[in-house]
C-alpha positions as CSV (number, residue, x, y, z in Angstrom):
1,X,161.4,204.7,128.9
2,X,159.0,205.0,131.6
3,X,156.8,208.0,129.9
4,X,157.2,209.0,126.7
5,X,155.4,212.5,125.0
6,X,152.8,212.5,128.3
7,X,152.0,208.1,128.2
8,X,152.7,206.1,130.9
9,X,154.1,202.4,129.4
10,X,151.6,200.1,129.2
11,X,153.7,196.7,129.7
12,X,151.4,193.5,128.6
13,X,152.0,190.3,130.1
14,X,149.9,187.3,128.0
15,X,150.5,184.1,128.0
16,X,148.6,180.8,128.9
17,X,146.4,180.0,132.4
18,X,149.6,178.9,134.7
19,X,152.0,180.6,132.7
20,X,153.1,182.2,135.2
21,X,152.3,185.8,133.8
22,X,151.0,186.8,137.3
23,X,154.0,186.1,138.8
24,X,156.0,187.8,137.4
25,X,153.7,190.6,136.6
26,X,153.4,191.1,140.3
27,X,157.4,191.1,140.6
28,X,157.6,193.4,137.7
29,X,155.3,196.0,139.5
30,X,157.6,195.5,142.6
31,X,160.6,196.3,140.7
32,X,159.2,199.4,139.1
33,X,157.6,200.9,141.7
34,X,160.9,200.9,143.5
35,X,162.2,203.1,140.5
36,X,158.7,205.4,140.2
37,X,156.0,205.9,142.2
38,X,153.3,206.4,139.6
39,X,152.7,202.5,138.7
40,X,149.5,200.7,138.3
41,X,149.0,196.6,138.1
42,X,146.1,195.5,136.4
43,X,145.5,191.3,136.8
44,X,143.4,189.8,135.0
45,X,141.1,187.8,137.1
46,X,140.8,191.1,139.8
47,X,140.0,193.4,136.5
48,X,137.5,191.1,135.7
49,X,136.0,191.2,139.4
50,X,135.6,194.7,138.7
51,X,134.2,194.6,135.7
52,X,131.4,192.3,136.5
53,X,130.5,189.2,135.2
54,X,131.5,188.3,132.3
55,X,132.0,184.2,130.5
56,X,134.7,182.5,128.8
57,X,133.9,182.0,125.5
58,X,136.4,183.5,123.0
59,X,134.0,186.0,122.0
60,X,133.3,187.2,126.3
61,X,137.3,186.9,126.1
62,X,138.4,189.3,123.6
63,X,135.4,192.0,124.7
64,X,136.8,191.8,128.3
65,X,140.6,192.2,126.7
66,X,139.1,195.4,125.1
67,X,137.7,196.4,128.3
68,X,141.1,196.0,129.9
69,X,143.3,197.7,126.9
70,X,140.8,200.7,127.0
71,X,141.4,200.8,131.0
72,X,145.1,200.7,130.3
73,X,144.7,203.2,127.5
74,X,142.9,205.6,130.8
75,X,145.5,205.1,132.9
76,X,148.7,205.6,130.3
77,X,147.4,208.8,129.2
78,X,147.4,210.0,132.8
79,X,151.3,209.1,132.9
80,X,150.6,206.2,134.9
81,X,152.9,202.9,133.7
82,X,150.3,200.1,133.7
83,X,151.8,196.2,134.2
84,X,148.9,194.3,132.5
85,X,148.8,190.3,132.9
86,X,146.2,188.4,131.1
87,X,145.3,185.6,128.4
88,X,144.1,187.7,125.6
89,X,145.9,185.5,123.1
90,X,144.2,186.9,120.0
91,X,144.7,188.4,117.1
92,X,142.2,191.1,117.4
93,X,143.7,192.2,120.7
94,X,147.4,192.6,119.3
95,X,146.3,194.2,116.6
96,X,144.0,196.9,118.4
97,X,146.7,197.5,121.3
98,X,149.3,198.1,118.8
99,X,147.1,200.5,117.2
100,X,145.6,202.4,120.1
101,X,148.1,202.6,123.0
102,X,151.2,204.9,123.3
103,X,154.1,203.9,124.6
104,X,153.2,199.9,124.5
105,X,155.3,196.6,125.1
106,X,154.2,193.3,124.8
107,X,155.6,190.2,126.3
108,X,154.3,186.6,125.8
109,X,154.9,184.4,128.9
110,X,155.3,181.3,126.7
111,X,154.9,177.8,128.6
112,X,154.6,174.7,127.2
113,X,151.2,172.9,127.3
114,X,152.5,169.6,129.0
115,X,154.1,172.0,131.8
116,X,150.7,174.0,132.6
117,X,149.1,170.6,132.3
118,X,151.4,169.4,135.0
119,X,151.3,172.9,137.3
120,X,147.2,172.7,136.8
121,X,146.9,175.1,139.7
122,X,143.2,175.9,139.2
123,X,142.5,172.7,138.2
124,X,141.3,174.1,135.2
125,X,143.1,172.0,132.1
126,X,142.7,168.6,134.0
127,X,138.7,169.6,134.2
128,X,139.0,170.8,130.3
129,X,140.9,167.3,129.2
130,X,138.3,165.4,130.8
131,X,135.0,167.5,129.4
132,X,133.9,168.6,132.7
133,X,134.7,172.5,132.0
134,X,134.7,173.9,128.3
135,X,136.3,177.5,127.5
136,X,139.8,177.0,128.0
137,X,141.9,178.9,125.9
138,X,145.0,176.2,124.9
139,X,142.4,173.3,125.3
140,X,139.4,173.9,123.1
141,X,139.7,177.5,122.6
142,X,143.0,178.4,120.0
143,X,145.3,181.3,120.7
144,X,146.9,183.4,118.5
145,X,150.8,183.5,119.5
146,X,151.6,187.2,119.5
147,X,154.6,188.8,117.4
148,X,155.5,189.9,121.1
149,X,158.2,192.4,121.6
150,X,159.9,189.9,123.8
151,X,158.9,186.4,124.6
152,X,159.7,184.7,128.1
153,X,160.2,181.0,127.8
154,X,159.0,179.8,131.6
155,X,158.5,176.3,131.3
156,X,161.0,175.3,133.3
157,X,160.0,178.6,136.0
158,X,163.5,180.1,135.4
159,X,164.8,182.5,138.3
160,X,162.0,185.3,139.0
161,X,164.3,187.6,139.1
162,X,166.2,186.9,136.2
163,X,162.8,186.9,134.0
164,X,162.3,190.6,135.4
165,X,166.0,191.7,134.7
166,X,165.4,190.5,131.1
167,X,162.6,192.4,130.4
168,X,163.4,195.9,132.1
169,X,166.5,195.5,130.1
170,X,164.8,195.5,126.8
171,X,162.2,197.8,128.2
172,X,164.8,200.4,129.4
């Protein structure tokens, strides 16, 4: 259900750095926006560009997460569906999503460590292993796994398309 009593759906993607979240955020946007026109995607690291400058610590994490929930929050009440990919693997940010956004589904991109140490597109856990970089949520920052509505195992990057099918299934 697309919008429900005036709220656009606010569909969050978390999951790990590599995850793939992004991916198949992107695709999800694709597929929807095929459906209805009135769809917004919100990535992480853009949202952040436009939010200014902001560090990783866990604290800087979950106040940027807020910042993005409260964007989503803006944009859902207009009607607009909003595709969100991001870490924000914290308690604090389930909790205050569930409570203040209409019309919200959560889905954890899960991936196992070993994978996103192998994928290591940025770099970043290969820098984080060897001390050289600190802040990385997996690595020397803990997550919180969410209670997710859905959870997408991707570790072994199943079909893109099937991944989207899944979850507009249980969205719909």
């Amino acid at each position: 259900m697309w919008v429900r009593n005036g709220y656009g759906a606010v569909l969050w993607l978390c999951g790990l750095a590599g995850s793939g979240k992004s991916t198949i955020g992107k695709a999800l946007y694709a597929e929807i926006h095929q459906r209805i026109p009135n769809v917004v995607y919100l990535d992480g690291d853009e949202l952040r560009d436009l939010l200014g400058e902001y560090g990783y610590s866990k604290e800087e994490r979950i106040e940027v997460a807020l910042k993005r929930s409260k964007f989503a929050k803006f944009l859902s009440q207009q009607g607009l569906v909003v595709v969100v990919t991001t870490i924000s693997l914290f308690d604090e940010i389930y909790k205050y999503n569930r409570a203040t956004l209409q019309n919200y589904f959560e889905v954890y991109i899960e991936c196992e460590l070993q994978e996103l140490i192998k994928r290591d597109q940025k770099g970043l856990y290969s820098k984080a292993l060897r001390g050289e970089v600190k802040d990385v949520v997996g690595v020397d920052i803990s997550f919180d796994k969410p209670c997710a509505d859905m959870v997408v195992e991707n570790t072994k990057k199943e079909n893109l398309n099937s991944n989207i099918q899944k979850i507009l299934k249980i969205f719909e």
